[in-house]
C-alpha positions in Angstrom: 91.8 107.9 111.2 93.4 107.7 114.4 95.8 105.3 115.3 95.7 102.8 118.4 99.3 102.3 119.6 98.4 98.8 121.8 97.0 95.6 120.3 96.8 91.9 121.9 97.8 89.6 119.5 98.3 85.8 120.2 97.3 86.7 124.0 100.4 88.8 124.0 100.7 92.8 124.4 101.9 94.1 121.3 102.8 97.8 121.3 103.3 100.2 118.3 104.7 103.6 116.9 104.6 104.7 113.4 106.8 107.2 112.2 107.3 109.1 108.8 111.0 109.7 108.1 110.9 112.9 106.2 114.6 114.6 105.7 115.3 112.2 108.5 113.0 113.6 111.5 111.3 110.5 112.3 108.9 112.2 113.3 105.4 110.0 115.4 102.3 109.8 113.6 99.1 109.9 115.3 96.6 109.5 112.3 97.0 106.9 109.3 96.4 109.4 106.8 99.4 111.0 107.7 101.6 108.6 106.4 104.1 109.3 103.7 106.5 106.7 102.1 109.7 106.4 103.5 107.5 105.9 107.1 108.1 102.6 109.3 106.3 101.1 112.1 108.1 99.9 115.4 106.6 97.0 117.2 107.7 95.2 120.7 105.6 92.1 121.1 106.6 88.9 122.3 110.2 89.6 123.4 110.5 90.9 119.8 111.2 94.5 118.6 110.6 94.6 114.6 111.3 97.5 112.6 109.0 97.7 109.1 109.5 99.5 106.4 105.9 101.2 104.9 105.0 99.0 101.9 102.3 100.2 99.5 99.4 97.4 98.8 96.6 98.0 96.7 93.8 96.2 99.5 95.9 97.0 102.7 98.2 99.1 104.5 101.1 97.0 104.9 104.8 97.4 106.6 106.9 94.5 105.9 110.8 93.5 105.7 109.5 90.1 103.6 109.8 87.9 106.7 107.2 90.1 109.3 104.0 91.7 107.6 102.2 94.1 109.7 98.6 94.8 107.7 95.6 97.0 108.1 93.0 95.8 106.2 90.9 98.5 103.6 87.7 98.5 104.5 85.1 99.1 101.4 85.2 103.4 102.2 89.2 102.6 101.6 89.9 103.3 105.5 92.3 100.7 107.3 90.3 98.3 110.0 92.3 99.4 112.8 90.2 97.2 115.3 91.7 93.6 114.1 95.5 94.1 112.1 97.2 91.2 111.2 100.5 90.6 111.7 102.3 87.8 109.2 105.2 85.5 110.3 107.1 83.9 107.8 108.4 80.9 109.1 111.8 79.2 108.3 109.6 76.0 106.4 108.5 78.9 104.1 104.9 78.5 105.6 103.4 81.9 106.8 101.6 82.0 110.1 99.3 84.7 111.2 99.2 86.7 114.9 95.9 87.6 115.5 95.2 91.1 116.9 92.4 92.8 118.5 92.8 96.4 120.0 93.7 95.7 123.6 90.6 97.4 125.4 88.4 95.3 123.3 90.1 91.7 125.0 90.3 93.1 128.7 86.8 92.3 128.3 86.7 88.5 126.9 90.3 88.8 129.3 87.8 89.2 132.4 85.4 86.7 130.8 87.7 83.9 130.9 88.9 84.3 134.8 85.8 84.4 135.9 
């Protein structure tokens, strides 16, 4: 499953790396099944530059320090929904509040739409 590197979420850019830290090499993942544990995701969106540890879920793939959750959702074949992640914010009134994503070439379309 290959992985898309540049989301919208919340109308903003978000932009990604993944990266498995075997022996230390950090090395860039281009394909979801490639990840091992140990791996982290990087993520600049919104004037914000978050750093996720890999986090095995049983219905998602998930990297999460406990106050930002990036997820993939498992589809029913057990592959991640890489189209629409979620990322999770929680909030300092212990609410959570979810970013919407949507692979970016799929909103310069609606993008488009709406200035027209």
């Amino acid at each position: 499953m290959v992985l898309n590197s540049t989301y919208i979420c919340d109308d903003s850019s978000l932009e990604l790396v993944i990266r498995n830290n075997i022996n230390g090499d950090f090395s860039i993942i281009d394909n979801l099944t490639d990840i091992k544990p140990g791996a982290f995701i990087n993520i600049k969106w919104n004037n914000k530059r978050l750093m996720l540890p890999y986090s095995l879920r049983k219905d998602y793939l998930s990297f999460t320090d406990r106050k930002w959750d990036w997820r993939y959702q498992l589809n029913q074949n057990k592959y991640p929904n890489t189209e629409n992640p979620s990322l999770y914010e929680l909030l300092p009134s212990g609410k959570i509040k979810q970013h919407i994503c949507q692979l970016e070439e799929n909103n310069s379309d609606i993008s488009l739409q709406k200035n027209t």
